[in-house]
N, C-alpha and C positions, 0 to 999 in steps of 0.2 A: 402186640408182643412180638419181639422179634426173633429170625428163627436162624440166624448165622452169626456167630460173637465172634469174633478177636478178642482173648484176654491177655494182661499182664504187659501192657505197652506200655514202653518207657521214653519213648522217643516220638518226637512231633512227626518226625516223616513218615514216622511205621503207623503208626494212628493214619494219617489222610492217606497212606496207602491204602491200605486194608478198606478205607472208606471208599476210594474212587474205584476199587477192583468188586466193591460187591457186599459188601460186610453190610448187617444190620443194626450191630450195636457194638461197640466198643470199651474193655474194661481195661481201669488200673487198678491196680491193688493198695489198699491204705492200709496194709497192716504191715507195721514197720519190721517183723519178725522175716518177711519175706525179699527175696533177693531181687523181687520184681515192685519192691517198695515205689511208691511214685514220691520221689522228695522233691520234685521240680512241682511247684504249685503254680508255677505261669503254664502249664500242658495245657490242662482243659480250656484255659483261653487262647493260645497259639495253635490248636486244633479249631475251635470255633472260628478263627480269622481266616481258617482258610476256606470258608465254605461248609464244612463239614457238618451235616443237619439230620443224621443221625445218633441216638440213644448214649450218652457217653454215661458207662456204669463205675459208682467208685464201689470196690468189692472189699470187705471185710473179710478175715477168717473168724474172730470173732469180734464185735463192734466194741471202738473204743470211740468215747465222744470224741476226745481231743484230735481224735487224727481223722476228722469229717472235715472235708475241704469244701467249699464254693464251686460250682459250673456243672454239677454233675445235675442229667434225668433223674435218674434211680439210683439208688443201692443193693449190695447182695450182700448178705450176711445168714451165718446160723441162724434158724429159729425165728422167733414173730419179731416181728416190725418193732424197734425203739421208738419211745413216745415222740421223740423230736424229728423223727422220718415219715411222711408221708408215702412215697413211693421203696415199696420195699420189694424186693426179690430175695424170698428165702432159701436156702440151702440145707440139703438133708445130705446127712453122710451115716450112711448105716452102717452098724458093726458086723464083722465079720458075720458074728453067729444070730445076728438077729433074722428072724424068716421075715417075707414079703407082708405078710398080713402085718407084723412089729411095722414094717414102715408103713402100712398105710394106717397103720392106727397113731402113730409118730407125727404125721402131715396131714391127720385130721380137721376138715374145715378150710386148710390151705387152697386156694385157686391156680395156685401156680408150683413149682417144685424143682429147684436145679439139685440137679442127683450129681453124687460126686463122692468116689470111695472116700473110704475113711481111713486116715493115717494116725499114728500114736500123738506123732509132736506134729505135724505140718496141716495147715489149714487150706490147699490143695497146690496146684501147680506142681503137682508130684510125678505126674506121668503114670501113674497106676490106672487102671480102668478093673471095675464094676464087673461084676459079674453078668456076662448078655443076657441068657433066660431070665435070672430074677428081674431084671433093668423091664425086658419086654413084659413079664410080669404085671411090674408093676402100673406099667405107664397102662395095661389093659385096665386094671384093677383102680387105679388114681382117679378121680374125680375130674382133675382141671388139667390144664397143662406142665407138660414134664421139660426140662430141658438137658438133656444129658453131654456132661464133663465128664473127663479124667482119660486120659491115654487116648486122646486125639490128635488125628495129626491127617494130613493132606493123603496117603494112601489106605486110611483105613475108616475115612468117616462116608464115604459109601455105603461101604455095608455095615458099617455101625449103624445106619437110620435103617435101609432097608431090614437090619436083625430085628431094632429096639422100637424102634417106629415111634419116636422123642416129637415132641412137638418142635425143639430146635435143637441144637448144638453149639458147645463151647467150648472153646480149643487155644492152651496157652503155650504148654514148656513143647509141645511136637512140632512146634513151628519157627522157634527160634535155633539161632546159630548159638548164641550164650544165653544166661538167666535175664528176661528182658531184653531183649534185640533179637529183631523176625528177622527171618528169610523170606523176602519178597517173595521168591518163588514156590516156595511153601506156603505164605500167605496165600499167594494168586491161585494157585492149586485147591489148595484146602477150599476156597470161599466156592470155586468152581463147580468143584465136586457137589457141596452140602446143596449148593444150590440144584443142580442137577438131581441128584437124589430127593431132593424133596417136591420136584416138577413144578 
């Protein structure tokens, strides 16, 4: 499992960047609701041509068959695995008012957990972050591995790991200049850091 993501790439060069600067796995979004949509279905193969042999994740907010593409490792989506996915990464996004115990009884039996606030209409890439203590909480409390999203970004996911102590991190809208296009140097930053921080 891997423990430094780049998520929400839209562009072939910001993908093999992030890949040659450090990154572990790499996501794009298939949910067409979001402005970090991937409509370019030649990516995941013009990323692979370039080398790039690291985890490439296509990410739901919530799964829609029809918009499951070809090339991808895994997927992330709400909740348990759809019967036609093998490889799943599921996503918990707890409600404001639910306590720490609701989520672990929420991602009961789960082995893995990407945590990521909960928004009314949007299925993440919001830039909101989680409450730290409940986060640290819970990743004490969780069974399997946690990977903590939401309001990450290249100067605060140091001591986001050092607080929450995630088994990884994943980091979309804090890195780009617009919705879907990085900042190399907040890429190259951010991957630095995570990496740093987790020794």
């Amino acid at each position: 499992m891997w423990r430094v993501k780049v998520c929400g790439l839209t562009r072939a060069e910001d993908a093999i960047f992030a890949a040659q600067h450090g990154a572990e796995a790499l996501g794009f979004v298939l949910e067409p609701k979001s402005p970090r949509f991937l409509n370019d279905h030649e990516l995941p193969a013009l990323v692979r041509a370039s080398n790039v042999s690291i985890p490439l994740i296509g990410v739901f907010a919530k799964y829609e068959s029809e918009y499951l593409l070809p090339g991808f490792d895994a997927y992330q989506g709400e909740g348990t695995a759809p019967s036609e996915i093998s490889s799943w990464i599921p996503v918990f996004r707890p409600k404001p008012q639910d306590s720490v115990q609701d989520w672990i009884k929420a991602t009961e039996g789960w082995s893995v957990a990407l945590l990521d606030p909960f928004h009314e209409f949007l299925g993440g890439g919001t830039g909101q972050q989680l409450d730290l203590g409940r986060s640290a909480e819970f990743v004490r409390e969780f069974s399997g591995k946690v990977i903590l999203a939401g309001g990450i970004n290249a100067g605060n996911v140091a001591n986001l790991i050092k607080t929450v102590k995630p088994w990884g991190v994943d980091a979309s809208s804090g890195l780009e200049t617009s919705p879907g296009v990085k900042s190399t140097a907040l890429v190259e930053r951010y991957i630095g850091e995570a990496l740093s921080a987790f020794g």
